[in-house]
C-alpha positions in Angstrom: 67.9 101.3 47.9 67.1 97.1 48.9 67.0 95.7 45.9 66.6 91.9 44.9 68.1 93.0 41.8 72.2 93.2 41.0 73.9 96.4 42.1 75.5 98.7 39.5 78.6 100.5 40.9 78.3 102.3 37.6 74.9 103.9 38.6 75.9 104.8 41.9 78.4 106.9 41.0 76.4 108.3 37.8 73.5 109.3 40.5 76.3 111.5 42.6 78.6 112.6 40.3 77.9 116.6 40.3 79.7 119.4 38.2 81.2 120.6 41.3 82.1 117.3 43.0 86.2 116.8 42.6 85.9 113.6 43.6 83.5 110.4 43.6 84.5 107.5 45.8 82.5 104.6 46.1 82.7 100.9 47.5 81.8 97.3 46.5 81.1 94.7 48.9 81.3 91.6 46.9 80.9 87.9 47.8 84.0 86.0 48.2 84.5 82.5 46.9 86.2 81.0 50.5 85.4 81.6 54.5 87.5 80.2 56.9 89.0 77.5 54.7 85.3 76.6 53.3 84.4 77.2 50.0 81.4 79.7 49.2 79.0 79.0 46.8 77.1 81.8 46.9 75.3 84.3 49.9 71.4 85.0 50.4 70.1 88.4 51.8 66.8 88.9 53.8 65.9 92.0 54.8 62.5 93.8 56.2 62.4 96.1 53.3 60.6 99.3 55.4 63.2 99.2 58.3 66.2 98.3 56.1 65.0 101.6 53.8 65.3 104.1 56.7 68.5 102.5 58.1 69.7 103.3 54.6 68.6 106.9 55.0 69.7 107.3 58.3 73.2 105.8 57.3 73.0 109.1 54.7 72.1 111.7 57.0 74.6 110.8 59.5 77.3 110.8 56.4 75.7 114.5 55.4 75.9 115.7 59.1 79.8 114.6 59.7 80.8 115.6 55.9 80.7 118.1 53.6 79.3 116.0 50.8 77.4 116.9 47.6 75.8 113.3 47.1 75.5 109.4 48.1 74.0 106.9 47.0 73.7 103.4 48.6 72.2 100.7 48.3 71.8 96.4 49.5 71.1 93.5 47.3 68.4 91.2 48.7 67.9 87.8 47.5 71.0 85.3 46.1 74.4 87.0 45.4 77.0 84.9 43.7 80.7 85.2 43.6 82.1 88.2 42.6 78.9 89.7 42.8 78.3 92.9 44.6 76.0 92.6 47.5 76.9 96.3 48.9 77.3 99.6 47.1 78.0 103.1 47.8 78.9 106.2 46.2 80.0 109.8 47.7 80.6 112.9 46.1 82.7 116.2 47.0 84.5 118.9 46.4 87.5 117.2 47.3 88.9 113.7 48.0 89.1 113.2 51.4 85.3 113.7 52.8 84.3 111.4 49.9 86.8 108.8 51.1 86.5 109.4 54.8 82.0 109.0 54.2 82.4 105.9 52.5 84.8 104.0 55.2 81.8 105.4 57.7 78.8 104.4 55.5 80.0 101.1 55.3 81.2 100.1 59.0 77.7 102.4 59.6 75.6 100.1 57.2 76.8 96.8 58.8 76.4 97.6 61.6 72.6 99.4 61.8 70.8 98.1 59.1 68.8 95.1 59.6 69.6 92.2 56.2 70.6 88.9 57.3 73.0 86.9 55.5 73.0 83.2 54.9 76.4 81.7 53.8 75.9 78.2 51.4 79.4 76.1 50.9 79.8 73.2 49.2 79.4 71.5 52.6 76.5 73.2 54.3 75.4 76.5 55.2 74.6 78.6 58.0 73.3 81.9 58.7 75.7 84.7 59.8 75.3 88.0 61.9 77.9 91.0 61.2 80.5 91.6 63.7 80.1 94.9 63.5 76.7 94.8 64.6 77.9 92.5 67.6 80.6 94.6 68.8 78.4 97.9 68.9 75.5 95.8 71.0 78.4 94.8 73.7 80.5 97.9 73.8 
């Protein structure tokens, strides 16, 4: 899901939870109040919604193809995140703990660094518009 809407971590885990799942792990990416030293007011997401959407799913079926999951659910906000708001959630269910745990750390570093949102950072003395490392490092290596 892209969503210019805020992100329930709640919901997430309510749309994987499964009888048989032993455990749900999920994650929150949440803006931060400080970068570097510079105080962060708040983040701003664009995203081309059609690509970002089947990054998203392709994120999920690579996570279904390494794990033995029963569910995941993830999703990016679009649009202005404040502080301790979550721009990034995911949920993964299973049987037991350690393919839920080890799909999350994936989906994550896999999200980052596939999916195509752009961040914009705005501090109390500017702001500038930031590209994930992650995305970066996988273009060079």
């Amino acid at each position: 899901e892209v969503s210019g809407e805020p992100l329930s971590l709640e919901r997430h885990a309510d749309r994987v939870g499964d009888p048989g799942a032993g455990a749900v792990a999920t994650f929150s990416g949440v803006t931060r109040d400080n970068f570097k030293g510079r105080k962060v007011l708040r983040l701003e997401y664009e995203a081309y919604v059609p690509m970002a959407l089947a990054k998203l799913q392709a994120v999920c079926d690579k996570v279904r193809q390494k794990w033995d999951i029963i569910g995941i659910a993830l999703s990016h906000r679009t649009g202005p995140v404040g502080v301790k708001e979550p721009s990034v959630v995911i949920a993964v269910s299973s049987a037991h703990r350690r393919e839920a745990l080890e799909a999350v750390h994936f989906a994550i570093d896999e999200l980052k660094a596939t999916v195509p949102v752009w961040k914009k950072e705005f501090y109390e003395d500017g702001e500038v518009w930031k590209e994930n490392a992650e995305g970066e490092y996988l273009r060079v290596a």
